[in-house]
C-alpha positions as CSV (number, residue, x, y, z in Angstrom):
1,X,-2.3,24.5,-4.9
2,X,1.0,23.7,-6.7
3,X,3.3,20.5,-5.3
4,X,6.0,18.7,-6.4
5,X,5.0,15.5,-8.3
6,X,5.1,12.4,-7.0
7,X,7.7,9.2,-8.5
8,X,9.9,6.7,-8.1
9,X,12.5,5.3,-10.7
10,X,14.4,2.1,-10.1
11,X,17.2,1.2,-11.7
12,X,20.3,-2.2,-12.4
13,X,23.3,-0.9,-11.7
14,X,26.3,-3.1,-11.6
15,X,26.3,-3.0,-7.8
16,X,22.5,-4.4,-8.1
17,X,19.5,-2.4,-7.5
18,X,19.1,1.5,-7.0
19,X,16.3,3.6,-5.9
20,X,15.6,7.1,-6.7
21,X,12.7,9.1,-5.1
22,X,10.6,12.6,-5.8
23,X,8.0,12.3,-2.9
24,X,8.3,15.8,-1.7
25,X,7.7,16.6,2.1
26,X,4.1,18.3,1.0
27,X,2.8,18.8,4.7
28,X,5.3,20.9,5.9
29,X,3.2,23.8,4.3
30,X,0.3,22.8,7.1
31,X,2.5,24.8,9.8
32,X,0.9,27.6,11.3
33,X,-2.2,27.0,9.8
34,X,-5.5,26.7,11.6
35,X,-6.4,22.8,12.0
36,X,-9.7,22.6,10.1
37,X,-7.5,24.9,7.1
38,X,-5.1,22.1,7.0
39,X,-7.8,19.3,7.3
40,X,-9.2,21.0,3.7
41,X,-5.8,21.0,1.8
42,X,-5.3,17.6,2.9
43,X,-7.2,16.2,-0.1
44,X,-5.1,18.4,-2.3
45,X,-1.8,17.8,-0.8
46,X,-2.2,14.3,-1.1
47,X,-4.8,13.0,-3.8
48,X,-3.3,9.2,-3.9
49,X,-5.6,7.3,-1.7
50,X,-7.6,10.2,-0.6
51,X,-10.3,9.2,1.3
52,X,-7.7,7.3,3.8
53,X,-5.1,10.2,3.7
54,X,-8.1,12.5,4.9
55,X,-9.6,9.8,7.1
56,X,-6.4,9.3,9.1
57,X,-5.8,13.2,9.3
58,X,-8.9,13.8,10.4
59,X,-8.6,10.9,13.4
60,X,-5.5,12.1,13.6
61,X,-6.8,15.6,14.7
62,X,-9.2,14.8,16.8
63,X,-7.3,12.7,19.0
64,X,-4.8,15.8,19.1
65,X,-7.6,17.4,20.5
66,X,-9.0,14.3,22.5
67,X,-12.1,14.4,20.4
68,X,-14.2,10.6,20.2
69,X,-13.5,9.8,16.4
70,X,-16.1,10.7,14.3
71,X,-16.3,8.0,12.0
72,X,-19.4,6.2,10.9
73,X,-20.1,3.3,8.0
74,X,-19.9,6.1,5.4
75,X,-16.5,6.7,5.9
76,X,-15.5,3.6,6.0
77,X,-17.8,2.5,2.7
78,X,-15.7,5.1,1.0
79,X,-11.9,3.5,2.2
80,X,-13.2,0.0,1.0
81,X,-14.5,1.7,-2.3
82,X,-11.2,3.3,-2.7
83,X,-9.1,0.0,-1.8
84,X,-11.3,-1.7,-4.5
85,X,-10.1,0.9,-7.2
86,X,-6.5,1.1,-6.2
87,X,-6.8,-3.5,-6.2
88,X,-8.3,-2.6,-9.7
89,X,-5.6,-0.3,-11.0
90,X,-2.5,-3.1,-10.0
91,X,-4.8,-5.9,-11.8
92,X,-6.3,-4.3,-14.9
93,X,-2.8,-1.6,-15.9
94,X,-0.1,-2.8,-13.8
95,X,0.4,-6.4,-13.7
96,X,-0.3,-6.6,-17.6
97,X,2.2,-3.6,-18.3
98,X,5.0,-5.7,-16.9
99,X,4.9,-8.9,-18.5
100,X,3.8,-7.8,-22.2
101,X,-0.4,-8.7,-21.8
102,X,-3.0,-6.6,-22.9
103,X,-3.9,-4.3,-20.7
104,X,-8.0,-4.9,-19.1
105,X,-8.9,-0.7,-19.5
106,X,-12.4,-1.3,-20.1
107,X,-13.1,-3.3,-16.8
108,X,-10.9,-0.7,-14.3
109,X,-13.7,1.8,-16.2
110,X,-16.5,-0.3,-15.0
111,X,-15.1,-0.6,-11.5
112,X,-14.0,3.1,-11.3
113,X,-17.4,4.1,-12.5
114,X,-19.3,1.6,-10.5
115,X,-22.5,3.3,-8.9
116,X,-23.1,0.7,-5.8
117,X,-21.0,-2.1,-3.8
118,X,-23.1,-5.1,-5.6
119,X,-21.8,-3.9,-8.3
120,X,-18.5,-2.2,-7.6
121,X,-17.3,-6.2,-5.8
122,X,-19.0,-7.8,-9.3
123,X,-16.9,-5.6,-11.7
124,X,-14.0,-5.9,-9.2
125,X,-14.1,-10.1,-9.2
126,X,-14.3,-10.1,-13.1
127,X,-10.5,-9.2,-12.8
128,X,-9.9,-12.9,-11.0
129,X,-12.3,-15.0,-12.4
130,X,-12.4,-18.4,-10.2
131,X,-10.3,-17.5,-7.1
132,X,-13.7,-16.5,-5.5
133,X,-14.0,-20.4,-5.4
134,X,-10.9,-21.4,-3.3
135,X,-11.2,-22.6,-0.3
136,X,-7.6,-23.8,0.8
137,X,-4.2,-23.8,-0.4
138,X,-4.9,-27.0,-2.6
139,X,-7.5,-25.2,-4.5
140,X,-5.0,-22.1,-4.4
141,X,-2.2,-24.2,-6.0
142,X,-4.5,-25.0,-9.0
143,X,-5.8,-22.2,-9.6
144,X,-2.6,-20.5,-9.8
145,X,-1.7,-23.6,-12.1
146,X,-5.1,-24.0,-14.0
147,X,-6.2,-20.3,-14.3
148,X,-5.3,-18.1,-17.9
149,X,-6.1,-14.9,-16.5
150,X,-3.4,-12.5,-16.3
151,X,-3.2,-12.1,-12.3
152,X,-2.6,-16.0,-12.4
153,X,-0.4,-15.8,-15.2
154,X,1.9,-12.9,-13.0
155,X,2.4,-15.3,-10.2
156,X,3.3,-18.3,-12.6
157,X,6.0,-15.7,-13.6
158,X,6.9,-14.9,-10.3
159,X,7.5,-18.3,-9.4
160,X,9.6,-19.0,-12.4
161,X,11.7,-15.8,-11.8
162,X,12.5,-17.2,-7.9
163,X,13.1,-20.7,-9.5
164,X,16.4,-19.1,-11.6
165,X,17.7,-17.3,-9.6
166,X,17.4,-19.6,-6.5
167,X,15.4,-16.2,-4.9
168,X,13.5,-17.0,-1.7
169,X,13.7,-14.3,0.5
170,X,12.8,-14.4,4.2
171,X,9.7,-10.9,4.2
172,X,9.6,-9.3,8.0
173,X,6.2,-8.7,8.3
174,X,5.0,-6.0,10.6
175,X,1.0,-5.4,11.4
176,X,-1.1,-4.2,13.9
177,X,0.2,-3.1,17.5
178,X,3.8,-3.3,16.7
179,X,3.1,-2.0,13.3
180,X,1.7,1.1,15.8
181,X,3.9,1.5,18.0
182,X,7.0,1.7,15.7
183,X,5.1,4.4,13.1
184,X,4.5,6.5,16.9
185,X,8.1,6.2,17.2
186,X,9.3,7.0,13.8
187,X,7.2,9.8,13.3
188,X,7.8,11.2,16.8
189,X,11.7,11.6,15.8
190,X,13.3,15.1,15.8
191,X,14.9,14.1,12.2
192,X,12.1,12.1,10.8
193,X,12.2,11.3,7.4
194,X,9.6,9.4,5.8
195,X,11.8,8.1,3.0
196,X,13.7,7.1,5.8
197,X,11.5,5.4,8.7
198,X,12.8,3.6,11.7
199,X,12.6,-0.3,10.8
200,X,12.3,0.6,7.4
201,X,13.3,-3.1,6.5
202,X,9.5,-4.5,6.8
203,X,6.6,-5.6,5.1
204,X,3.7,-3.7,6.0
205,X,1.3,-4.6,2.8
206,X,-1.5,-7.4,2.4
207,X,1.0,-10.3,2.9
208,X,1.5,-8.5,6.3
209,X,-2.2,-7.5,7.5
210,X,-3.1,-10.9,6.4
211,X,-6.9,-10.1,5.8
212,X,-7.8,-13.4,4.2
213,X,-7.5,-16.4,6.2
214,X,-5.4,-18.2,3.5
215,X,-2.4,-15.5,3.5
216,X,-1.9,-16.7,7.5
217,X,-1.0,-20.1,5.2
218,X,1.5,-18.2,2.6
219,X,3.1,-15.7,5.9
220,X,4.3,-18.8,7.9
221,X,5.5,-21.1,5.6
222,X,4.9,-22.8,2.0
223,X,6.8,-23.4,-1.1
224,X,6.3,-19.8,-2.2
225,X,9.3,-17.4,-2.1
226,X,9.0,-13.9,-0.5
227,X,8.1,-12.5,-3.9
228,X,5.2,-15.1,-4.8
229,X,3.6,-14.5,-1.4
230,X,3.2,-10.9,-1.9
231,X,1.8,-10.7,-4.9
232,X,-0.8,-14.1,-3.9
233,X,-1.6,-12.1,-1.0
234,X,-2.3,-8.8,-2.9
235,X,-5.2,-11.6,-4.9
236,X,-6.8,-12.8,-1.8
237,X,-6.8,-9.5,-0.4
238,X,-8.9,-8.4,-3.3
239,X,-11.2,-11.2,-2.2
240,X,-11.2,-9.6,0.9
241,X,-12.5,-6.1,-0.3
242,X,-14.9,-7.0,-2.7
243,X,-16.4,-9.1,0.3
244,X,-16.6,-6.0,2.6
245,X,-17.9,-4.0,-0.3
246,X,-21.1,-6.6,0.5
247,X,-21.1,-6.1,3.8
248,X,-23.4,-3.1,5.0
249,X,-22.1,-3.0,8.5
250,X,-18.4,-3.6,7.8
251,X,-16.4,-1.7,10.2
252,X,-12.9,-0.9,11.3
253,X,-11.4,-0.8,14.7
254,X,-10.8,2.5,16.7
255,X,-7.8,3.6,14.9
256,X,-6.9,6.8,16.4
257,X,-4.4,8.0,19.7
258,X,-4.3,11.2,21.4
259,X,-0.5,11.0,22.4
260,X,-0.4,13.4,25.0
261,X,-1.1,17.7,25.1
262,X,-2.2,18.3,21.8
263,X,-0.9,15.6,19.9
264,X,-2.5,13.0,17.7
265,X,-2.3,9.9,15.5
266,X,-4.8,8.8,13.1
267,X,-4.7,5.1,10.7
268,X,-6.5,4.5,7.8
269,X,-5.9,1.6,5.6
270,X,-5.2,1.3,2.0
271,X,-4.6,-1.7,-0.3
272,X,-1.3,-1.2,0.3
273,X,-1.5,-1.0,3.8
274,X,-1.8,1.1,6.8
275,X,-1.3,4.8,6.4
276,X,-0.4,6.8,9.6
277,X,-1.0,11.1,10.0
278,X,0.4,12.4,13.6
279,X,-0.4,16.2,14.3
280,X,0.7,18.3,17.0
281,X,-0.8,21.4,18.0
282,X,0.5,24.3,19.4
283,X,-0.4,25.9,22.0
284,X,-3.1,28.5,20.4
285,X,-4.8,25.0,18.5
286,X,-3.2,26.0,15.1
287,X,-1.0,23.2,13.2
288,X,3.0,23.0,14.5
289,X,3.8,19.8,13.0
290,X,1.8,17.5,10.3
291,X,3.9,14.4,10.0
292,X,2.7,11.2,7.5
293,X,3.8,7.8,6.9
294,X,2.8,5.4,3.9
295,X,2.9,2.3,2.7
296,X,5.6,2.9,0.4
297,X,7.6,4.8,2.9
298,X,8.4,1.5,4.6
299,X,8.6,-0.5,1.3
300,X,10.8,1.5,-0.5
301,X,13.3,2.9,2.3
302,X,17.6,3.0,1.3
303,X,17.0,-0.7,4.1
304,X,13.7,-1.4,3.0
305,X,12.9,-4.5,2.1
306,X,13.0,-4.6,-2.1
307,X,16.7,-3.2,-1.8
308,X,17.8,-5.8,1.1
309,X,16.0,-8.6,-0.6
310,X,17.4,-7.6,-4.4
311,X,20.4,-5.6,-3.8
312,X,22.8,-8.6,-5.1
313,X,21.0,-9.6,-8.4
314,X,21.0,-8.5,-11.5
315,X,17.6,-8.7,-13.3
316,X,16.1,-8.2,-16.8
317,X,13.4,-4.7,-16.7
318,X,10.6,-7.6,-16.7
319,X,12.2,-9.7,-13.5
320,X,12.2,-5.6,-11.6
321,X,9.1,-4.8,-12.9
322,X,7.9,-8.3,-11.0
323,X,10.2,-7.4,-8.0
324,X,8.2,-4.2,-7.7
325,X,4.6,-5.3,-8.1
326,X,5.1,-7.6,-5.0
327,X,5.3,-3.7,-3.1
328,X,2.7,-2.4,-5.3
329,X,4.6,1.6,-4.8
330,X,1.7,4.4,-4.3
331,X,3.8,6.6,-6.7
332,X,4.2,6.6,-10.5
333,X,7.2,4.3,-10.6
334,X,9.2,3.4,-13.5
335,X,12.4,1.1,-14.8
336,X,15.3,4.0,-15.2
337,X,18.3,3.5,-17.2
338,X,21.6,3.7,-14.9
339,X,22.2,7.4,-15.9
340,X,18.9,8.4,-14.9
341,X,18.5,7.0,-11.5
342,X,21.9,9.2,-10.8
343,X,19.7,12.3,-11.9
């Protein structure tokens, strides 16, 4: 099966920053289709973080059908597995891409190709060597300070990047039940548009679900700016995975609601957050409506937050590219010149 490819380019105009998306609308093809069809081309339809895009469809299906999700340890080993790669790709390509360091290919091999969690969590750690020691913000602060690694060395930049321009930020953080009950309402909507999403001015990523106990510290209040919080966050959150990656009964909470006749929404979570599939069936079981909302849906909205927070500056390709790590964008994304984000 043939779709349109994913990407995001992001440009400095004059007028400050501009976004311009390809992330094609690929589920509308599920209509009319029976439901387990469509559960197959899932997978295919969506290949970026597949295990949770096919984990959330699949809750997301049975609660359309009132069905006790299915999900055992196995399914969940795979979403922490796949959260471990994605934590390994920002790390090891990203983070050195954008501020001129040597990119770590051989060690996002050895965690991509790692064949159990020991060593999967051991591979994945080698990537923040130290942090694994902290235990409160003071140890935090010097490590950030002390530490030559390149994750370190990112923040450092971040930090110095807020400092000139006098960049703070204020992040609205969104998780959990709210986080719920506004993705039921957005993707309920007649005219739903997931480049578009209701509250589209929020922070849904690791800042937001606050999985270590340490980014509780960094959400409500510090000397960070909004930017050096995300991208802290996005580190002890990798903490946070390689942890679970140990832990044989890890689990997640039910994360799936039948919303009425026939219609269901499943969540499955990615490093980049939460990301929500609603289904509704028609009347003879087969697919009417697939609807999906992502991470980067929320992030990178026309009001989402990297536009509100950096509409008004004008930033070197190096200060973006550091703007745009902190929302860590499922899609290829890439630095445009002016012409091209008119294209």
């Amino acid at each position: 099966m043939v779709v349109g490819t994913p990407k995001i380019q992001i440009a400095q105009r004059a007028e400050g920053i501009a976004i311009a998306q390809q992330r094609p609308s690929v589920t509308d093809v599920l209509g009319g289709l029976g439901l387990e069809e469509a559960l197959l081309r899932i997978p295919l339809l969506l290949p970026i973080c597949g295990h949770a895009q096919g984990i959330a469809a699949q809750r997301a299906a049975s609660a359309a059908r009132n069905d006790t999700d299915p999900y055992a340890l196995e399914h969940t080993r795979q979403l922490w597995r796949e959260q471990a790669v994605a934590a390994a790709w920002r790390l090891a390509i990203d983070w050195p891409s954008c501020v001129g360091r040597k990119r770590a290919l051989p060690l996002f091999k050895a965690v991509q190709q790692a064949d159990g969690p020991e060593t999967l969590a051991t591979q994945l750690l080698q990537l923040l060597p130290g942090l694994i020691n902290i235990e409160n913000m003071a140890d935090l602060s010097a490590w950030l300070t002390d530490s030559d690694s390149t994750a370190a060395f990112v923040v450092r930049r971040a930090r110095e990047l807020e400092s000139e321009l006098g960049f703070a930020g204020a992040p609205s953080l969104l998780s959990g039940e709210a986080l719920r009950a506004l993705a039921q309402t957005a993707l309920a909507e007649p005219s739903f548009n997931p480049l578009t999403p209701a509250g589209a001015g929020i922070d849904v990523g690791p800042l937001a679900m606050r999985r270590h106990p340490l980014v509780e510290r960094l959400a409500v209040g510090n000397d960070f700016g909004a930017l050096t919080r995300r991208l802290v966050a996005q580190l002890l959150d990798t903490l946070v995975i390689a942890g679970h990656l140990l832990d044989e009964q890890s689990t997640y909470p039910v994360s799936a609601w039948n919303l009425g006749s026939g219609i269901g929404m499943g969540r499955a979570i990615t490093a980049r957050g939460p990301v929500f599939h609603r289904v509704e069936l028609a009347g003879d079981g087969k697919v009417a409506a697939w609807r999906v909302l992502a991470p980067t849906d929320w992030h990178f909205a026309p009001g989402g937050p990297l536009l509100s927070e950096a509409r008004r500056l004008v930033l070197e390709d190096e200060q973006l590219g550091l703007l745009v790590l902190g929302f860590d964008p499922c899609a290829p994304w890439s630095i445009a010149s002016e012409e091209a984000a008119h294209a």
